[in-house]
C-alpha positions in Angstrom: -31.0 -1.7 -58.1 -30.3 0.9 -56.0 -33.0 2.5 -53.6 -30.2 4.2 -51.2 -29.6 6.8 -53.3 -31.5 10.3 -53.7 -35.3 10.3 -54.9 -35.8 9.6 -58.1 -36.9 12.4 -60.4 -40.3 10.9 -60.8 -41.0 10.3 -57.0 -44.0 12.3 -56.2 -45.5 11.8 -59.1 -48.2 9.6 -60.6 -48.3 8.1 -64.0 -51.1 5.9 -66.1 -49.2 3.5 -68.2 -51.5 2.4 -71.0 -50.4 -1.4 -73.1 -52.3 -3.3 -75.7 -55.2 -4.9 -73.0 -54.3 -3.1 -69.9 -54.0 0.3 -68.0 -53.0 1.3 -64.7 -51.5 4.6 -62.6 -48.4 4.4 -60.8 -48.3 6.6 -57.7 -44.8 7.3 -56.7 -44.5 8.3 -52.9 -42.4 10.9 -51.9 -40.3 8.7 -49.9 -38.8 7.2 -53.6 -39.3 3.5 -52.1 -43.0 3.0 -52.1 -45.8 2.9 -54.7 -49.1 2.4 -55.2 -50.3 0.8 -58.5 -54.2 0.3 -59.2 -54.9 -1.6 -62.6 -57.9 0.2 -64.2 -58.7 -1.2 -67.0 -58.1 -5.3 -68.7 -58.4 -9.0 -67.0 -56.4 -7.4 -63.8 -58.9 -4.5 -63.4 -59.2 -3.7 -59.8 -56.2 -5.4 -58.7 -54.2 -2.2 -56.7 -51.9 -2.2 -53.6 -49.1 -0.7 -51.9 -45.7 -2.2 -51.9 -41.8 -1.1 -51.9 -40.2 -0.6 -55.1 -36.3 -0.7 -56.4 -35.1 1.5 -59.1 -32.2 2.0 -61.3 -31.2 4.6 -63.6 -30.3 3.1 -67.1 -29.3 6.4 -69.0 -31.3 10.0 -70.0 -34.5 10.1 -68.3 -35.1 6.1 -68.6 -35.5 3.9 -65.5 -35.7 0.3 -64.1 -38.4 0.1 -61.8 -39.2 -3.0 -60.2 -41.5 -4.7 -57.2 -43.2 -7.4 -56.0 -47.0 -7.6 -55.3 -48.8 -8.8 -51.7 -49.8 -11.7 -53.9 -46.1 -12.7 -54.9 -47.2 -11.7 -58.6 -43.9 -9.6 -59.4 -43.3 -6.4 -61.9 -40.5 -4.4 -63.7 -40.7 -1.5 -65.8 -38.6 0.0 -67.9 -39.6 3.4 -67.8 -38.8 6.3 -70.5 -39.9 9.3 -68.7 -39.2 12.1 -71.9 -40.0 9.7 -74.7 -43.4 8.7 -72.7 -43.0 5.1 -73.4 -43.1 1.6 -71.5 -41.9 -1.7 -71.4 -43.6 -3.9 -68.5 -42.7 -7.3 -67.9 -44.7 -9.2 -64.9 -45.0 -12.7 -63.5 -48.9 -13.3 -62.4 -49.2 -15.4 -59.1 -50.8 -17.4 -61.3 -46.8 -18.1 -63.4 -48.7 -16.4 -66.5 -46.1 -14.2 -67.9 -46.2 -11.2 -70.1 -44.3 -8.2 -72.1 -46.1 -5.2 -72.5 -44.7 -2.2 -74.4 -47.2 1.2 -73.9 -47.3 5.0 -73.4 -46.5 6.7 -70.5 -47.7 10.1 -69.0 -48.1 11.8 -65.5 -51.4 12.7 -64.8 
């Protein structure tokens, strides 16, 4: 993953992912290395927090995304900015592990 290069196209920006059982916004910073993700809505509602994130581009306007939470739980995304879709795959701090596939959109 490659955070060195220029800001990605969707730093800036926020997005609400929605998945079958949870919802959250994504706020990209302008710096393209930090984020801040609130969980609005499933068994992680209210969860939210700042951290440093590590992206990648994989091809069109599709993107690796990927970061670690304060509470070692970790994240990554792969992002499809023009078809509005997403594929999530986290590790909970508690080790329970899930694949989410969603919509996309900036709000």
């Amino acid at each position: 993953m490659n955070a060195s290069t220029p800001r990605p196209p969707f730093a800036r920006k926020t997005f609400e992912v929605r998945y079958d059982g949870l919802t959250a916004l994504n706020a990209y910073d302008d710096d393209g290395v930090h984020l801040r993700d609130t969980i609005t809505a499933g068994p992680y509602a209210g969860a939210s927090g700042e951290v440093g994130y590590t992206w990648q581009h994989v091809g069109g306007e599709t993107y690796a995304i990927a970061w670690q939470e304060a509470d070692r739980a970790t994240v990554a995304h792969i992002d499809d900015f023009a078809t509005g879709t997403s594929r999530a795959f986290f590790a909970a701090a508690s080790l329970d592990f899930h694949r989410l596939a969603g919509s996309l959109r900036e709000i």
